[in-house]
C-alpha positions, 0 to 999 in steps of 0.5 A: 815355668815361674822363674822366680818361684822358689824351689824347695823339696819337703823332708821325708818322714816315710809314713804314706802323706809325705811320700806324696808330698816328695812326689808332688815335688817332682812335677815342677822344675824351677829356679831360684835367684837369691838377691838382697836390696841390702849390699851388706848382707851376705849371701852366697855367691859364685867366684869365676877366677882365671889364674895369673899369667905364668901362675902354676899352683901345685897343690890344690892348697895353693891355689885355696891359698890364693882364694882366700887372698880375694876374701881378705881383699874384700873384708877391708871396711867390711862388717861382716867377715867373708866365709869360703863354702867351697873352692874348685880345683877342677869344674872352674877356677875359682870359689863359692863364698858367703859374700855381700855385694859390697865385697863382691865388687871390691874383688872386681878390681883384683887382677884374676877376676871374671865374674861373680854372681848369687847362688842359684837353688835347683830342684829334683825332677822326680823290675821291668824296665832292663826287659822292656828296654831289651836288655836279658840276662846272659844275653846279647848286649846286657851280658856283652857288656858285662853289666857296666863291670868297672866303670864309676856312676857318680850321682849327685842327689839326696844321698843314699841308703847303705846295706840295702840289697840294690847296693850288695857288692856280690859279684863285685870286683873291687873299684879300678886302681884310678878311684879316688874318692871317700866314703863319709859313713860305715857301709861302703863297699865294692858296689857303693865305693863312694859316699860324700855329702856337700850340705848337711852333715852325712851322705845318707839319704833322708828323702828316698830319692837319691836311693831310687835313682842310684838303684835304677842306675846300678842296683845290683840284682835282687831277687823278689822285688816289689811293692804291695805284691806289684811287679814282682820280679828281680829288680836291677839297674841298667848297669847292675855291676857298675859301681856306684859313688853318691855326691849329697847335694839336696837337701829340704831347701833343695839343690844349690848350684855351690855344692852342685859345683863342689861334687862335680868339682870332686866327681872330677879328680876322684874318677867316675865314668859317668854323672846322672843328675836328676836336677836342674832349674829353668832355662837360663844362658849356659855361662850362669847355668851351674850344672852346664859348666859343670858338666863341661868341665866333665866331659873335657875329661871323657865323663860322660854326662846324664841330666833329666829334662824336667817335669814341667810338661806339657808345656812347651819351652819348659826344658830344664839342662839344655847344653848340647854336651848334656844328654838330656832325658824326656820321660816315657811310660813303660808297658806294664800297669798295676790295673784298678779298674772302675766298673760303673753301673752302666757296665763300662768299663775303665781301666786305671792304676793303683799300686794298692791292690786289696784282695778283699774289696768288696765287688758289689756295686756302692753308691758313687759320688763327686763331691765338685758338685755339692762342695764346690771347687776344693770338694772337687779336688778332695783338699783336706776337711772339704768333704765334711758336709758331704756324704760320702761314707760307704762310697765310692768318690770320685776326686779331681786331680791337681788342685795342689792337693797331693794324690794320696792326700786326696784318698786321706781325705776320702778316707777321713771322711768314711769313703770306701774308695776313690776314683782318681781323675787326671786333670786335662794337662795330665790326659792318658798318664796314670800313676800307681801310687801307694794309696790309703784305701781302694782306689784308681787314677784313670785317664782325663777322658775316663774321668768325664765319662765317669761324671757324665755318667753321675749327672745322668743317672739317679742312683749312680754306683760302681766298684773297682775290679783289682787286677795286679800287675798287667803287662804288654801294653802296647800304647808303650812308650808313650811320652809322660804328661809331665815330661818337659818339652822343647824348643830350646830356649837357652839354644834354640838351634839345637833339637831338645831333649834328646831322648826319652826313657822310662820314668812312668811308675818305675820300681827301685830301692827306697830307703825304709818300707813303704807302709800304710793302714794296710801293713803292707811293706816293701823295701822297694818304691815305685814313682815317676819323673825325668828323674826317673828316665835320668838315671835309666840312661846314665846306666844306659851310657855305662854299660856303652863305655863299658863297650867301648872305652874309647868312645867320647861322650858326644860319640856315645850320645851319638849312639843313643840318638842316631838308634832310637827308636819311634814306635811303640809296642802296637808298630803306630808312632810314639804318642803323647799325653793326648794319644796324639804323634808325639812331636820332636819337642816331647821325645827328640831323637825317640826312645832309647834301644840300648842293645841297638846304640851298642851297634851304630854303624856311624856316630857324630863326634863332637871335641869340646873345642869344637862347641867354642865357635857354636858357643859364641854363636850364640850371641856370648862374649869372649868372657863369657865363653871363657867361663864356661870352657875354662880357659882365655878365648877370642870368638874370632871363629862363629858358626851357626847353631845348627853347624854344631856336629850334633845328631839331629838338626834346627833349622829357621827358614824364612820365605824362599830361604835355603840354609846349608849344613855340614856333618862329619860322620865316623865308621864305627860299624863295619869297615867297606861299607856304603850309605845312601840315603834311604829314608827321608821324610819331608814336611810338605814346605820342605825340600832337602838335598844331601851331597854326596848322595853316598858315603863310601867307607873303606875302613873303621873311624875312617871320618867322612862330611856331607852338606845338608841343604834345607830349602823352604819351597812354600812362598805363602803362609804354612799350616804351622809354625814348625814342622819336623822330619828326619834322614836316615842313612843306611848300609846292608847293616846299619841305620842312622837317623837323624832327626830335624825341626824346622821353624818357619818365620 
């Protein structure tokens, strides 16, 4: 992850070539600091402020009064005039303004001043899936829950498509008495009660994928969704009677943390129950991280709140939304492929996908070729005109993926050049994780190791061929959940004694609305569009946790996050561990806690809350000063209390270790399951230089949110060198009815 590359996002023109170029997208988080060597330019800053002693405004005008008294202070012997961009009520005290350095300090005298720094840019990270989570229709936890009926998901991205059917308001009742908000267009309704923009001019969506994410969230169910004749199915969100209000915070130059503040700021005081953000930028200390205070000042008012990890795997270190009040998401494949399927002349077989499924492909055997060796490295990855000296007309050709050349970029090129049709391979890094994407003509994307198959094939033979077999939509495949290459991965950089992500959801091909049909050469349309990203599994998790508020009322976001870690699932379909990319045991870095079972965190026998009191001796654990701690939790504090990362009363533990070190750990557990009853520890798995002891070696429970601690000791038995850095584990307590893993990293130094 580049830390000073630029984030962006391309706008949207819905013909087939700028779809993936907004995918493309999706596959990178990072993040932007804007300077200037000029201390009269004026750029846009944020402005931390704590009100005077005694001070209480009673309007938000007041208070906005009492900003612009820093503007005016700051204009004096300035040439440029300050411009207040956003003033926050609730997320913080305090505003964005255009500002130049010069003003800036200027205002570092004023009596209420914290801190103040440049406005960051984030990035977005972008049917079947309720089924494949467990959720049915009329039954059992989905029905229980009644759908998410009456709680408010706020999503912040590229706005919205009104009138769409994911957003029809049948069987909706209207919003609760507390809502709040305001809806800046014609089109909202019972479903879609809210619509607000922060940095254009209209909460429309001109990208897709603020439309994509809110269907997967709360679409209402529409029967016959699909894409090209794919997934067909009745489509809805995870908490499809949930109602939606969309925070437009995205636009061609991506996601400034100004308006990213301002919608929170708004969330806030218009009401909504949960907040999915499928955004973020890379890992910095929670204090200058937007989204983290944010989403603080969010969860001090019982909001639930739902961030995407990112799209910067596999690479270790990569995550994006860190904060342990953040719930945040890896991404997961699903078991359904849209199958193309290569046959090659040597009668092997290799299934890839395609979401473009021609009924009328030829199944004769065409010549094949790769371009890579002819044309050299920009031929290998088919980049627009390289295969102009190349013959290819009437053939199968076989492209290299990545390259920066866009997936259905490299089929244009294919096409343009008279191919009959492309054979897709993944690069290394991308291994197993195939995308249905909407191609231009016939084609596969097949795993890396298909891909060299293929090309050992071509050098071997004289005359190579093949075809492609187009099978539809296939399901039942039981490598899912696997973790998506592109899912960002831990440790923790801005906390690395706290295991993330959390959990992972589906983000791998996932269908849900799209703002205009999907159209290319072969006049196929669909209201409904199918892409991946940790923006995808976001939103996935955000109705996830609604339809769990929905439950339970009175459960607090640390306690329902507690539910979705302390029950996820490790498996996949075939009853092995969840593997990653490579087919090897995805390790905790890539899935935390595992995959998210909703009907399972309905149900958790014991949950670990966390008050957001409780993360202000963790915080200046981390090394933050007193301001700094300030800044994020809202108020004057004195880190006069510390604890160890690790003491936080968080689901899962990271522990450092060195040679003959013992480190011990506290955890306060509530019964939220049934109310006699008795936990022992009765799974424990143990890396070979690990020992652990629990006291007390039973948890005896006489009654509901009855609260009981226990001691964890860690103990590094091995004096010598270990086979790894880390290593991992989990501990799972368990009564006749419930279990209750909690997963551990342990870092041997």
């Amino acid at each position: 992850m580049n830390s000073n590359s630029s984030i962006s996002m391309e706008r949207k023109r819905y013909n087939v070539l700028p779809v993936v170029c907004f995918m493309l997208l999706l596959t990178f988080t990072d993040i932007l600091t804007i300077t200037s060597a000029n201390l009269d330019q004026p750029e846009t800053y944020i402005v931390h402020l704590n009100a005077p002693d005694g001070v209480k405004f009673d309007t938000p005008e007041d208070r906005q009064s009492w900003y612009h008294s820093f503007l005016s202070a700051s204009s004096a012997g300035s040439n440029v005039e300050p411009t207040l961009i956003h003033a926050y009520h609730n997320v913080f005290t305090g505003f964005a303004a255009k500002l130049s350095a010069n003003q800036v300090k200027a205002m570092e005298k004023m009596d209420g001043f914290v801190t103040a720094r440049p406005e960051r840019v984030y990035k977005l990270h972008t049917t079947h899936t309720p089924r494949f989570l467990g959720l049915h229709r009329n039954l059992g936890f989905w029905g229980g829950s009644n759908y998410g009926k009456g709680i408010i998901i706020g999503v912040l991205d590229t706005g919205i498509t009104p009138g769409h059917p994911s957003f029809d308001d049948k069987g909706m009742p209207p919003p609760p008495a507390k809502w709040k908000g305001k809806c800046e267009f014609v089109g909202c309704n019972n479903k879609l009660i809210g619509a607000r923009d922060f940095i254009s001019s209209s909460p429309l969506d001109e990208e897709g994928h603020g439309t994509h994410t809110s269907g997967t969230a709360a679409g209402n169910f529409v029967n016959g969704a699909n894409v090209f004749g794919n997934a067909k199915g009745t489509a809805a969100g995870m908490a499809p009677l949930a109602h939606l209000a969309m925070y437009k915070v995205c636009g061609i130059f991506g996601c400034p943390d100004g308006a990213i503040l301002a919608a929170m700021d708004a969330a806030i005081e218009e009401g909504v129950d949960v907040l999915s953000l499928s955004l973020g930028g890379a890992s910095i200390p929670f204090y200058e991280d937007g989204i983290a205070v944010g989403a603080f000042s969010a969860i001090q008012r019982g909001i639930f709140v739902s961030c995407s990890a990112g799209n910067s795997g596999p690479f270790s270190f990569s995550l994006s939304n860190e904060a342990p009040w953040i719930l945040t998401v890896g991404a997961s494949t699903l078991d359904r492929d849209i199958r193309s399927t290569v046959y090659l002349g040597n009668q092997a077989l290799l299934d890839g996908q395609s979401l473009f499924q021609p009924k009328d492909f030829p199944q004769n055997f065409l010549p094949l070729v790769y371009p890579g060796s002819k044309g050299g490295q920009l031929a290998a990855v088919c980049a627009a005109g390289s295969l102009k000296n190349i013959d290819v007309k009437g053939k199968v050709v076989l492209c290299d993926g990545g390259g920066g050349v866009a997936r259905i970029a490299k089929g244009q090129t294919v096409k343009d050049a008279g191919g009959a049709a492309m054979i897709l391979a993944n690069e290394m890094i991308d291994g197993d994780t195939t995308r249905a994407d909407a191609h231009v003509l016939p084609a596969s994307n097949v795993a890396y190791d298909a891909g060299v198959t293929i090309k050992t094939y071509i050098f071997l033979s004289s005359s190579p061929v093949a075809t492609l077999i187009f099978r539809g939509t296939v399901m039942g495949v039981d490598s899912a959940p696997a973790v998506a290459s592109f899912s960002s991965r831990g440790p923790s950089v801005a906390s690395a004694g706290i295991v993330k992500p959390d959990i992972i959801g589906p983000g791998v091909n996932i269908l849900a609305a799209w703002p205009v049909s999907v159209d290319n050469s072969t006049q196929t349309k669909a209201t409904f569009n199918m892409i991946s990203g940790t923006s995808m599994s976001c939103p996935h998790l955000a109705g996830i946790s609604a339809l769990l508020k929905s439950e339970h009322p009175d459960w607090s976001p640390a306690a329902i996050k507690s539910a979705i870690m302390t029950t996820a699932g490790r498996v996949s379909l075939s009853g092995k561990p969840i593997e990653d990319e490579r087919e090897l045991r995805a390790n905790i870095f890539a899935i935390g806690s595992g995959h998210v079972n909703p009907s399972k965190a309905n149900d958790p026998g014991l949950i670990f809350d966390i008050q957001p009191n409780d993360y202000i001796p963790y915080l200046c654990g981390l090394g933050y000063t007193s301001k700094q701690v300030g800044v994020i939790v809202q108020k004057r504090v004195t880190c006069s209390e510390v604890i160890p990362e690790a003491q936080l009363n968080y689901p899962s533990f990271a522990v450092t270790l060195g040679v003959g070190d013992t480190k011990s750990f506290t955890r306060t557990v509530t019964n939220v399951g049934v109310a006699n009853s008795n936990y022992t520890l009765t799974d424990v798995d143990l890396p070979v230089d690990l020992a652990l002891i629990t006291e007390p070696a039973m948890l005896i429970f006489n009654k509901l949110n009855q609260k009981l601690t226990y001691q964890v000791s860690f103990m590094r038995v091995n004096i010598g060198k270990v086979k790894a850095p880390y290593a991992e584990g989990y501990m799972t307590w368990s009564s006749h009815k419930h279990s209750v893993r909690t997963p551990f990293s342990i870092k041997f130094v």
